[in-house]
N, C-alpha and C positions, 0 to 999 in steps of 0.2 A: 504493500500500500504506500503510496505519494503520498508523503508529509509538508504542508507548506515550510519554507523557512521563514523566519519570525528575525526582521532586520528593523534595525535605529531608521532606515526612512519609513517602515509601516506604522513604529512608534510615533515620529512628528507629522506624519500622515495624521493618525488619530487626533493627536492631543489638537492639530488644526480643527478636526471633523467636530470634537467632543467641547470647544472650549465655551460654546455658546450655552452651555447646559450645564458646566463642570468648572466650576470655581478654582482653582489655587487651594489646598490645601494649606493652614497652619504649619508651618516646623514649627515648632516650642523647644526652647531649651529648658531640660528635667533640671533643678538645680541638686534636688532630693539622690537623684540617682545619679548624677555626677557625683557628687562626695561619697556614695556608697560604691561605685567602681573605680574614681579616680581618672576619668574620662570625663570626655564632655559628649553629654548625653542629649542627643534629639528626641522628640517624639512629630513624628509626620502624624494627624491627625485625620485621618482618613473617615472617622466617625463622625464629622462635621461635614460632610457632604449633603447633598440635599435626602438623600435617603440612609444618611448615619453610614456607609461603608462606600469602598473601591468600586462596590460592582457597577455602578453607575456608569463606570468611566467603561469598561468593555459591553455592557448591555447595548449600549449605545452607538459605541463606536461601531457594532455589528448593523443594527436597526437602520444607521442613517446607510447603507451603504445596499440596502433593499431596494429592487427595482420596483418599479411601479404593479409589476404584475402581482409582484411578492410581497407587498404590504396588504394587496386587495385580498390575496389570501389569509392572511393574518398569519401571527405567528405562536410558536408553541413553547414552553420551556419548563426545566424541573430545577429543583432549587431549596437549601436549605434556608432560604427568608430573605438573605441580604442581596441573590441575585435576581431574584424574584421582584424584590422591590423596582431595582432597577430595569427591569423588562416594564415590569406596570407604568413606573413613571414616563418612559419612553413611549407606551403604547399611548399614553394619552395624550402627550405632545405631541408625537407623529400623526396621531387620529388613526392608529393601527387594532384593530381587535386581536385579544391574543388570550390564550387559556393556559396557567400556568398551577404546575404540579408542585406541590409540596409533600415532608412527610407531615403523617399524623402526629410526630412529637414536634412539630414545627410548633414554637413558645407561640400563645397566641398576639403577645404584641405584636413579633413582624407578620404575623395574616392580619393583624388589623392595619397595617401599616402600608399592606399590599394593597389589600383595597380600597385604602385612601388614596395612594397615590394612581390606581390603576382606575379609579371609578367606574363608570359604565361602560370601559373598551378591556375588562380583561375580567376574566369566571378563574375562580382560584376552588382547586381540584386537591384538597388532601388526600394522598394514597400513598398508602405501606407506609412502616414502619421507622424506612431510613433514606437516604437520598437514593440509596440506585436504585430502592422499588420505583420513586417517584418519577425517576429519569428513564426505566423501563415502561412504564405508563404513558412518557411523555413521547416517548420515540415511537410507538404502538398508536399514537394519536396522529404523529407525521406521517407514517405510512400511509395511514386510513384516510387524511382527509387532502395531504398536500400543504398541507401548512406549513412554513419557516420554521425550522430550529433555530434557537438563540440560546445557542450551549453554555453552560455554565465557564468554563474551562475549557473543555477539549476545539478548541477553534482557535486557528492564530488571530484571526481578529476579534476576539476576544481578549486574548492574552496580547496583546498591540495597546490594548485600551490601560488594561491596566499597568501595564508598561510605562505609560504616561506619568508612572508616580514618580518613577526613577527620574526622570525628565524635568519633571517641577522641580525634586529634591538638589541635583545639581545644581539649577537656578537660584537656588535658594540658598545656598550656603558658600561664603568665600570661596574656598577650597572643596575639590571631592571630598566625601567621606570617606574614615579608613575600615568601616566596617557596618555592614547593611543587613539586621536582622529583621526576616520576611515570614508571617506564618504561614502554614501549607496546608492547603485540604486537597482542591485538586489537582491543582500546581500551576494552575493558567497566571497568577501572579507570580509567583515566585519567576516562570520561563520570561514575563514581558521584562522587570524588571532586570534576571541577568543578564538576558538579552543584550539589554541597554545600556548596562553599567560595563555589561565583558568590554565592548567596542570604546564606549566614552569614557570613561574611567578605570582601565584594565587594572589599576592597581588596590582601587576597593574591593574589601574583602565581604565576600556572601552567607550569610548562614541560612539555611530553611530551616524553620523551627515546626513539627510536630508536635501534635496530641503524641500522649504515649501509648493512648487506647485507639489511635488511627493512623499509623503510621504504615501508611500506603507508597507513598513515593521513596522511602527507604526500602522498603518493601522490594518495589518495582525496580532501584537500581541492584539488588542483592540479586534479584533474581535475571538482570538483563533485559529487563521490558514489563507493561504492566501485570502485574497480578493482582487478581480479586481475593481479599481477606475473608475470612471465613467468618468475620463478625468486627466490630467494630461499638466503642463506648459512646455512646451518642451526645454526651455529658458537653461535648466543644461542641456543638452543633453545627457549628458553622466552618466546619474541619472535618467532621466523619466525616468522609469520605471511605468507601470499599477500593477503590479502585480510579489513579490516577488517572488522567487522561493521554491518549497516544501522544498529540501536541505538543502539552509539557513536558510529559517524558524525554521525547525528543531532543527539546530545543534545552534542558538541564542536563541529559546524559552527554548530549556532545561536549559541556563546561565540562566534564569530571569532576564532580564536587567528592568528598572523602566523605564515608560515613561514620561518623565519632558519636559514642558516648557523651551525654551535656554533663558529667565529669569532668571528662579527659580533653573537650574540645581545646584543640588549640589554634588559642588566637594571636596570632603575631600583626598585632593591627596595624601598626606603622611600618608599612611596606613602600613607599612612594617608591624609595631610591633603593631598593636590594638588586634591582637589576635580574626581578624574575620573570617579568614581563606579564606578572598577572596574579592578583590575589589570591587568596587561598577562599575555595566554595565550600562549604561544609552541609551536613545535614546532618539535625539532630532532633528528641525528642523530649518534651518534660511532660511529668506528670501530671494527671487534671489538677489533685488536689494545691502544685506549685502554682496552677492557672487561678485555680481561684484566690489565693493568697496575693498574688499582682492585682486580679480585679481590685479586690478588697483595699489594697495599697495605694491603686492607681486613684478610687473613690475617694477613700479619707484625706491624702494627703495633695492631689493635682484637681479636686474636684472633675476626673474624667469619670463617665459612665461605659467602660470599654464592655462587651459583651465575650465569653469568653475564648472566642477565636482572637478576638481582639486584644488579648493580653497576652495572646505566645510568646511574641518579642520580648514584654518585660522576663518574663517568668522564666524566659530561657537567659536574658540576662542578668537578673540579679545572680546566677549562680557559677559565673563564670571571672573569668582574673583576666584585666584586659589593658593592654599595653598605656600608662600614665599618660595623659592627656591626647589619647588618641578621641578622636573623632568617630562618632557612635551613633545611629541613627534605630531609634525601633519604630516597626510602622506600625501601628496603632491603629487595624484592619475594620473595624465596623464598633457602631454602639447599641446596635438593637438587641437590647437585655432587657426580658421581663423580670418585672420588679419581685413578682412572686417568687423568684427560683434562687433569692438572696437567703433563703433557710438554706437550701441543699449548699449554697457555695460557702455559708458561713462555716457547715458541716465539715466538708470535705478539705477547708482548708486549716481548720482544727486539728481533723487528722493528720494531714500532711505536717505540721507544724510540731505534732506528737504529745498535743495538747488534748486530742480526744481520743477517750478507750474505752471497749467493751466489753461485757463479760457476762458468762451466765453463773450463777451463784445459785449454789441449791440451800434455801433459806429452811433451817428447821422449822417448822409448826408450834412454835409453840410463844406465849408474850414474849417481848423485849429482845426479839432474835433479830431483826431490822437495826433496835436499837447499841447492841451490841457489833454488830457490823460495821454502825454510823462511829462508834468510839474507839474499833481495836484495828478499823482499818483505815479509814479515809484520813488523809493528813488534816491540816489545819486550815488549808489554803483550794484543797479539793473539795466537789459539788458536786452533786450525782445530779445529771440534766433527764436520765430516764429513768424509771422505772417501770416493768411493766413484768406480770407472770405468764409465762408460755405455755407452760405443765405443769401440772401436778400429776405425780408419778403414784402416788400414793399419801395417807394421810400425816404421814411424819416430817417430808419435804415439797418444797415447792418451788421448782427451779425459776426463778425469774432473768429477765434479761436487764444489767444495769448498764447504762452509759455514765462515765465519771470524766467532768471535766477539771486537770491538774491547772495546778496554776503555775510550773513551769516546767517543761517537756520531762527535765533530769528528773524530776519527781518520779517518775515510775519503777526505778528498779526498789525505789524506798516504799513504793506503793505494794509491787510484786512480792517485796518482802514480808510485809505485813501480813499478807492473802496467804504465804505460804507459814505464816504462825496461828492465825486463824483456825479453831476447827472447823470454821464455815468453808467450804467446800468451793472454789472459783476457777474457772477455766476462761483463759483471757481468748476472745475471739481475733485472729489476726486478719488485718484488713486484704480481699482480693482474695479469702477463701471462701468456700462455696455455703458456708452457716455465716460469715461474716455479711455476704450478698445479698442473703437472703432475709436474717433479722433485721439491718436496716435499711 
């Protein structure tokens, strides 16, 4: 199969096509996350767009380049919310009809968000569970009726649009950047921008930042081309992704980016003058619960609303060691984040943190057995946020499930201790096991 290539003129091609509709994003300098790396820290504000993320800018850039025949037909698209937006809001500017698939765990902010922006020229179609159901639905719809696709990713003019970031970002700062962190779901961002930066700036350094629970494009280069995952944490929503697209694949596998551990990555930011003719690409992966810990940071302390595809960048760079006063950019991909889903992130980033644990505890039956638990084991500074009994096995115990939050991580092995002087009976559940999954 012929793969377009994806070139710096299809890029300023775009950002001409896109600029009547696509504003200049914010660079912001982090001052927070400078002194925490020792860098000087950008945030590209990609959440300030008219529809809160990038997708805008390749929705777009595809839509205006429809021939007359092909807007009469209308067009189709599948999409975890933030591409989707941007198909709607173009369908109503262009005066195009267009039907666009989402999953059923699509937060319902961005379905409300779609059909604000898409009003009476776009019908939004929840189906399955995850984005490929939606994108097998949507493709099953192209067949059937002749309608446009407006791929999320897998289309160089799509990935051309969102390329356009890399393009502003240069403008925008004195000097190149020495090092450009990108989140990945299904890589049509991450190919526009290297695209862009390989040729213009060959000495800026790339990382793709993964979910840990959707690392498909690591995936896809391990294996020499895409591969479909056999499941995927739906938690980044806006990053599950199963299955890269061929486009991106392409136009990243030819960079050779190294596939590192968010450990081990190494960053040698200040490259200008090594004389290697090109940054070092990386790809790597953090864990949801580090994502929600950025959110959370990004909220209390920048007043940003990032949603949490939108916080890969930080999350993968708070944990990394990066050459003193280099030059650091993270793109800060979308902010459509329902407000309700701030219990699960405050959770999850608890855990991560080593601030929250659970455990089932088989409580004797009889007074003050609660009470004695609250005195010979909880420290001083610990709270139990659950309780709740699962079984009763019979009338002497009664296993309950406790959640206990420490008041500082190291407190557990003093916690552990206690449980194991206790005759009350505690088995700690470890997170990512199939009874930890499952209780909460």
């Amino acid at each position: 199969m012929h793969l377009p290539a994806l070139s710096v003129a299809d890029i300023e091609a775009a950002a001409e096509r896109i600029s009547a509709v696509v504003a200049p994003t914010p660079l912001e300098y982090s001052e927070r996350l400078s002194v925490l790396t020792g860098a000087n820290v950008y945030l590209k504000r990609e959440d300030l767009t008219r529809v809160r993320s990038y997708k805008l800018r390749g929705a777009y850039n595809v839509m205006a380049q429809l021939s007359p025949a092909e807007r009469e037909a209308g067009v189709v698209t599948a999409s975890a919310g933030n591409h989707a937006q941007g198909v709607a809001y173009s369908c109503r500017a262009m005066g195009v009809r267009g039907r666009i698939y989402v999953p059923t765990r699509t937060p319902k902010q961005k379905r409300d968000r779609i059909r604000a922006h898409g009003g009476a020229f776009v019908e939004l179609i929840p189906t399955g569970d995850t984005f490929d159901a939606a994108a097998a639905a949507a493709a099953e719809d192209v067949a059937r009726t002749g309608a446009t696709m407006v791929a999320p990713f897998d289309d160089a003019r799509t990935a051309a649009g969102q390329g356009t970031i890399a393009r502003e970002m240069l403008d925008q700062l004195p000097a190149a950047p020495d090092l450009v962190l990108v989140p990945v779901g299904g890589g049509g961002c991450l190919a526009g921008i290297a695209a862009y930066l390989h040729e213009k700036s060959p000495h800026t350094s790339i990382v793709g930042v993964e979910p840990a629970g959707a690392a498909s494009m690591t995936a896809a280069l391990v294996a020499g081309g895409p591969v479909t995952l056999p499941e995927v944490d739906p938690f980044v929503d806006g990053a599950a992704v199963k299955r890269v697209g061929d486009v991106p694949y392409a136009v990243v596998s030819r960079l050779g980016p190294e596939i590192v551990s968010h450990a081990n990555l190494p960053l040698v930011a200040a490259l200008r003058n090594d004389g290697l003719g090109t940054g070092p690409f990386g790809m790597t992966q953090v864990d949801e619960g580090a994502v929600c810990t950025a959110m959370l940071d990004l909220y209390q302390n920048e007043g940003i609303i990032a949603e949490p595809a939108g916080a890969l960048s930080v999350a993968a760079l708070e944990g990394l060691t990066v050459a003193p006063g280099a030059t650091v950019v993270c793109l800060i991909s979308g902010g459509n984040n329902d407000v309700s889903r701030y219990g699960e992130v405050i959770e999850r980033s608890l855990v991560h943190r080593g601030l929250k644990h659970y455990f089932l505890v088989d409580f004797p039956q009889e007074p003050g057995a609660l009470r004695r638990f609250l005195d010979e084991v909880l420290g001083p500074d610990d709270d139990i946020t659950l309780f709740e009994y699962v079984k009763r096995n019979n009338r002497e115990f009664g296993a309950a499930l406790v959640g206990i939050e420490l008041g500082t991580a190291d407190g557990l092995a003093s916690l552990l201790a206690r449980m194991d002087l206790s005759p009350i009976e505690a088995q700690r559940l470890e997170p990512g096991s199939p009874a930890y999954r499952y209780l909460t």
